[in-house]
N, C-alpha and C positions, 0 to 999 in steps of 0.2 A: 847288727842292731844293738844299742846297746841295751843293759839292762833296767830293769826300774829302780834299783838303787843307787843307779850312776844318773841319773839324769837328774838335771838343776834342781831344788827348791825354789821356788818364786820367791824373789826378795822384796821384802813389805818393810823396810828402813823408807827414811825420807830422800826424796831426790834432791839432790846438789846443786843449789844453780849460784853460779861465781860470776857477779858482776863489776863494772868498774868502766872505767874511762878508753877510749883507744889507747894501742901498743903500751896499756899496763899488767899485763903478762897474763890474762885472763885464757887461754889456750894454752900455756906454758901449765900451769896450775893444774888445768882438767887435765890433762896428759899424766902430771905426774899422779896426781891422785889416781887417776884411775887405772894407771899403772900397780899402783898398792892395793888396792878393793876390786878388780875384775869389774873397772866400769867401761861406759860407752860414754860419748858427748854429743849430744844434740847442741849446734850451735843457735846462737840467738843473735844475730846479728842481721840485718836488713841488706850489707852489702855481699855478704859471702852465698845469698841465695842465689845470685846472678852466673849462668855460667860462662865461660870462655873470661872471668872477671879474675884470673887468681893472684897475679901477682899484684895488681892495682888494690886488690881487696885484701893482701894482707893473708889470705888462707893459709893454714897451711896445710905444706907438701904432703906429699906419702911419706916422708922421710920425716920428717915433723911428727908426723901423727905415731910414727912407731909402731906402729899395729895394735892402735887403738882404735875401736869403729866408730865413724863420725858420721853423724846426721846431718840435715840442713845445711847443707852445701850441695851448689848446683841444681836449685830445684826447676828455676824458672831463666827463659832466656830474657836476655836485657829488653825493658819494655813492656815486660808482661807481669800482669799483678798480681802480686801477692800481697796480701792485707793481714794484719795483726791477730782478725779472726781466723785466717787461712794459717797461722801460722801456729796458733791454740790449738789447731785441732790437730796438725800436723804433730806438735809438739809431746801433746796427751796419748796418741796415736805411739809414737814411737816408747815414749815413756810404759806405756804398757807393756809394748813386746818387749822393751830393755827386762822388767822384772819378772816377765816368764820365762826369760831364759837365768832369771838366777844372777843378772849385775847388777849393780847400781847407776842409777842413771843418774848424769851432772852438766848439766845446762850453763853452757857460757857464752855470755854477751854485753854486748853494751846497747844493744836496742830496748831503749826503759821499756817503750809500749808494749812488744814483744812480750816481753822477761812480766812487767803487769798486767798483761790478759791470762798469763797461764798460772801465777803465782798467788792472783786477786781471784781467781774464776769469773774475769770479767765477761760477761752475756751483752753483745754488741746489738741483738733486735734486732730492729730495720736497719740497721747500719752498719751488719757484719756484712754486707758487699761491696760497702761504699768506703771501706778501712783505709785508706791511700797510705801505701809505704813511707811517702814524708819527703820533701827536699829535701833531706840531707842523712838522717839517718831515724827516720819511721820516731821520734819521738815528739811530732808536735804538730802538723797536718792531718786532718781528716777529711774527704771528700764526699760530700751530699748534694746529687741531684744536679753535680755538674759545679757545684759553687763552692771552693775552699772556705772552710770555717774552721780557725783554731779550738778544737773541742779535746783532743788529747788532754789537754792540762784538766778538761772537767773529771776523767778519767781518774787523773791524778788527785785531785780532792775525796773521789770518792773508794777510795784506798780504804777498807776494813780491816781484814787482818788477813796473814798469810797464811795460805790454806798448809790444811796441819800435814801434808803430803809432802812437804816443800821447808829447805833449809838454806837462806841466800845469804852468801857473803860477800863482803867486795872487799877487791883490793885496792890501798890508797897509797898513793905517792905524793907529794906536796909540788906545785906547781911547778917548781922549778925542775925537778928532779924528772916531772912527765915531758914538760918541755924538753928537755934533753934526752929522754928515752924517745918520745915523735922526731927528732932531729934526726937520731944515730940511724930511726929505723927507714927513715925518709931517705937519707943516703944510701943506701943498701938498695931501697928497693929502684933509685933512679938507675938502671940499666937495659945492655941491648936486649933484654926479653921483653922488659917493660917497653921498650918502644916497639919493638914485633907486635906485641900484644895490643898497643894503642894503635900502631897501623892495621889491624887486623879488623877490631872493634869499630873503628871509622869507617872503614868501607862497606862490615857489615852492618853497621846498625847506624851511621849515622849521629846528629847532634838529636831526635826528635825525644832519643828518649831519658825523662829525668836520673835513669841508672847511669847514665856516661857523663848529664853537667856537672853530678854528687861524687865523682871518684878525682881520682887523679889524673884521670886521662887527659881531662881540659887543657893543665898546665903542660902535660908531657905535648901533646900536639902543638899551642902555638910553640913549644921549644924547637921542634921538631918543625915545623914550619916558617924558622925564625924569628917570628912575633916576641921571644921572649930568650934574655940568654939564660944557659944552663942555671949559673946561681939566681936569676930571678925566678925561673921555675919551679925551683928545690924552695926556695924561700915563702913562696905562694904556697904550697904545696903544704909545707911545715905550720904556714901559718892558719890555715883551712884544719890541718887537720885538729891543731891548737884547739880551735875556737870550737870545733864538735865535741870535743873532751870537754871541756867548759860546759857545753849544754849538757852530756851525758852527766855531767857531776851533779849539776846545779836540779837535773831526774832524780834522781839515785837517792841525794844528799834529801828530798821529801819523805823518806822510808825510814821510821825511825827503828826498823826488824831487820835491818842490815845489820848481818856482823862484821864491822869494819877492817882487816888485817893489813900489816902489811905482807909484801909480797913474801919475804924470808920467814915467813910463819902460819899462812895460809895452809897450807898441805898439813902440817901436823894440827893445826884449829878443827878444823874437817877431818879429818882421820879420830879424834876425839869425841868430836860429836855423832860419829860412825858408830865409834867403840861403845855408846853412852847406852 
């Protein structure tokens, strides 16, 4: 057992949350970070909560993570919902246990909604059950009573200030430069695991549920069933995932409490305001 003088202090610093576009190193960042400060990562992201999703989703590996503990992944199987308010609580929930054991905790994602229910201390009322994850990536659907109604964006208007618990930076890359990082990493990931994992996913879950229209698997199966050849999959693929970074930015870029970095200076910006 160990002693009372070895055991943690609770750390009462602010929590980390590093947001930004898909494949703009946002996981890359909290790794390293929290590789230097003894933190953990609670992800924020809408598709990495899905399990048996991992390579379609981008997660990453155990090898990835380096033996940094990660949150919010694999919470819920494809189909089943998880909503923004489910995801606030979960969030705040883990964030507690992060500071009684003494790390700092660092939030990354590109899910705006997500990343502004726990950063705004958004209170969803009658409408924390009805939070729908989003067609595409949980930043712009909301479901009441059965009837979709674009209300996210009300959300986004009604943006106060960041709660003083809470220090968000994003990483920015100029369009061209994310285009080509979606490209490199769209290539990589079109392989035979990714098709195992798409034939795997279709048999067991089918088209019914919105988690498998919203990934890559669409494209990989008509590839994989002919309907499309390899470069027009990869191409579709690329160009989906394009158009989600477009919406995450055009989130994001509404938040004028974002510390903007690029990716080569991110980890020491954060490590400063650590030190501060």
């Amino acid at each position: 057992m160990k002693s009372s003088e070895s055991i943690s202090r609770p750390y009462n610093g602010p929590c980390i949350v590093i947001v930004g576009p898909t494949a703009s190193g946002k996981t890359g960042a909290a790794i390293a970070l929290a590789k230097l400060v003894s933190g953990e990562v609670i992800s924020a992201d809408s598709r990495a909560i899905y399990k048996y999703m991992d390579i379609g989703t981008a997660k990453p590996s155990l090898e990835e993570q380096d033996g940094v503990p990660h949150f919010g992944i694999d919470l819920v199987e494809p189909g089943e919902r998880f909503t923004a308010a489910d995801f606030k609580e979960y969030a705040l929930a883990k964030i507690a246990e992060i500071r009684a054991r003494g790390h700092v905790p660092i939030v990354a994602g590109g899910t705006g909604l997500y990343v502004d229910a726990l950063v705004y201390d958004y209170h969803f009322d009658g409408l924390s059950k009805d939070v729908a994850h989003g067609t595409k990536d949980a930043n712009l659907n909301l479901n009441k009573g059965g009837k979709s109604v674009n209300k996210a964006m009300d959300f986004a208007h009604d943006r106060k200030q960041v709660g003083k618990d809470f220090k968000v930076f994003g990483i920015e890359w100029s369009s061209d430069e994310l285009r080509e990082r979606i490209t490199k990493r769209a290539k990589l990931m079109f392989c035979d695991e990714l098709y195992d994992e798409t034939r795997f996913l279709v048999s067991k879950y089918g088209w019914d549920s919105q988690a498998m229209k919203s990934n890559i698997y669409q494209f990989v199966d008509k590839y994989l069933k002919g309907e499309m050849s390899y470069d027009e999959a990869l191409e579709q693929f690329i160009l989906d995932d394009y158009h989600l970074a477009k919406r995450q930015m055009t989130w994001f870029k509404r938040n004028p409490e974002i510390i903007w970095c690029r990716q080569d200076e991110i980890v020491q910006r954060m490590l400063a305001e650590l030190n501060n």
